[in-house]
C-alpha angles and dihedrals in degrees: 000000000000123000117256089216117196106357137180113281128289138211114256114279096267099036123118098270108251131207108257149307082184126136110261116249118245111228125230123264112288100263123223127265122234115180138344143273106293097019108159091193134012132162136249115263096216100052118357106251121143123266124199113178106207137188100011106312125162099177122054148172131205117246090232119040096007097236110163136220138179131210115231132155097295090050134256118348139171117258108228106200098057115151138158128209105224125243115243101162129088121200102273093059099055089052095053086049091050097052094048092059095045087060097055115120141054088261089042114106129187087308093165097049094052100055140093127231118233105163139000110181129173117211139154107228125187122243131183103225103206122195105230126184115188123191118177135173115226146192131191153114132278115191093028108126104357121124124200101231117193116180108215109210121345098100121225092337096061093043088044089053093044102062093053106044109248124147109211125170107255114224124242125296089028138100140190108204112191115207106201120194120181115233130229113239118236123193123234131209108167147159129218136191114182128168117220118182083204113205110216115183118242101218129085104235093016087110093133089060089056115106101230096173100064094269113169127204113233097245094178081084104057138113148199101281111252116174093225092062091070094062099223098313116144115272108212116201128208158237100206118107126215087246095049098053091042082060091055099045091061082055101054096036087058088057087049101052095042080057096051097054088047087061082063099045146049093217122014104209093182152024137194127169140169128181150230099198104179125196112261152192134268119245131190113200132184115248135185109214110198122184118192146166127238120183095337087307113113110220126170136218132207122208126195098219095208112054102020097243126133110245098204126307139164115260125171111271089216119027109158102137 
């Protein structure tokens, strides 16, 4: 999540959300268009080469230079804000970014180690980054319902214990005492403004490459997309049109943004939010995808190859043993 910083003024927390005042986006440059509505071949506008959409792509990038068009009402045009994040990472590296991950937690075993590997695969998949500000206004409640909760003995284990929940039978000799004090409840009216740059994957079935926990690419990285730079790594295309992320980013950023007021509050009563969804860029990043086994069970990882960081991904809850 990155900070809005100082932004145009706001209602009052408590006040009917308005549209604006926002500064207004400024689009992007009125691509070209290459060739019109129902056109079966055209050819890239960089170098020539020939370019045939099949099976329903809307996104694609020539074989040559990697240009990339998309195919909208008015035909086939070339997308100007095309960039790519560089991948600096070799397999190895992934794996070992990947099982650090899976080992994080206090229930969490030697996962990685535990595991078996069914498939590690490099490609550079296309996301829309779409520029997403969220303001909502909020009530709740902070104390109802929380209880301050000392263990008294027991050492690490019991406090350990404690913060998560869990009742265990103490040995002999010890004891975990519980002081409970009851809060006082305090009302909260509140306002929030939070900035996503909300990756949305490009390509239709491609669920499991979609950042569901509010992950973010490091796009000061990136550069203008060359098809050299990828060094032979498949470039996928896509199916996903510009509108149609910028749909699914107000989603998710209203997802976001509702997580963000329940971490200031016990019990969030209400939840208002209006948006500012920008057009945005499209962004192909390179992504390990690693399938495993645990136990029988097949999960999968997902590793940002630029900058070693795990996208998203499915890891046991418990793994002790």
């Amino acid at each position: 999540m990155t900070p809005t910083g100082p932004g145009p003024a706001v209602p009052p927390p408590g006040s009917p959300p308005v549209a604006g005042p926002y500064p207004s986006a400024t689009p992007p440059p009125s691509p070209q268009v290459q060739a019109p509505p129902g056109a079966r071949e055209l050819k890239c506008s960089s170098c020539g080469a020939p370019i045939r959409p099949q099976g329903g792509l809307t996104l694609v990038s020539c074989e040559y230079c990697g240009t990339a068009t998309s195919l909208g009402s008015a035909g086939w045009s070339v997308i100007q804000k095309h960039f790519m994040l560089e991948n600096i990472m070799a397999q190895d590296q992934a794996l070992q970014a990947g099982g650090k991950w899976l080992d994080q937690g206090v229930f969490r075993r030697k996962v990685a180690e535990k595991s078996e590997l069914a498939e590690s695969t490099l490609k550079y998949v296309p996301y829309w980054i779409i520029p997403t500000s969220v303001t909502a206004d909020f009530t709740g409640q902070k104390g109802a319902g929380a209880i301050n909760t000392r263990p008294q003995g027991g050492g690490e284990v019991a406090s350990t214990i404690a913060k998560i929940g869990l009742q265990i039978a103490i040995g002999a000799g010890q004891r975990n005492q519980r002081q409970h004090v009851q809060p006082q409840v305090v009302r909260v009216r509140d306002r929030i403004q939070v900035f996503y740059n909300i990756p949305v994957v490009a390509v239709r079935g491609y669920t499991k490459y979609q950042p569901d926990d509010g992950y973010q690419f490091s796009i000061q990285n990136k550069v203008a997309f060359e098809k050299r730079k990828t060094g032979g790594i498949e470039v996928l295309n896509g199916d996903v049109t510009e509108q149609e992320a910028m749909q699914f980013a107000q989603s998710l950023g209203h997802k976001y943004a509702e997580k963000e007021a329940k971490k200031r509050v016990d019990v969030l009563e209400s939840f208002v939010p209006y948006f500012q969804v920008s057009p945005g860029e499209l962004l192909h990043a390179p992504v390990w995808f690693v399938r495993y086994r645990h136990k029988g069970k097949e999960m999968f990882i997902l590793v940002d190859g630029n900058v070693s960081r795990v996208i998203d991904g499915e890891r046991p809850t418990v793994s002790l043993w």
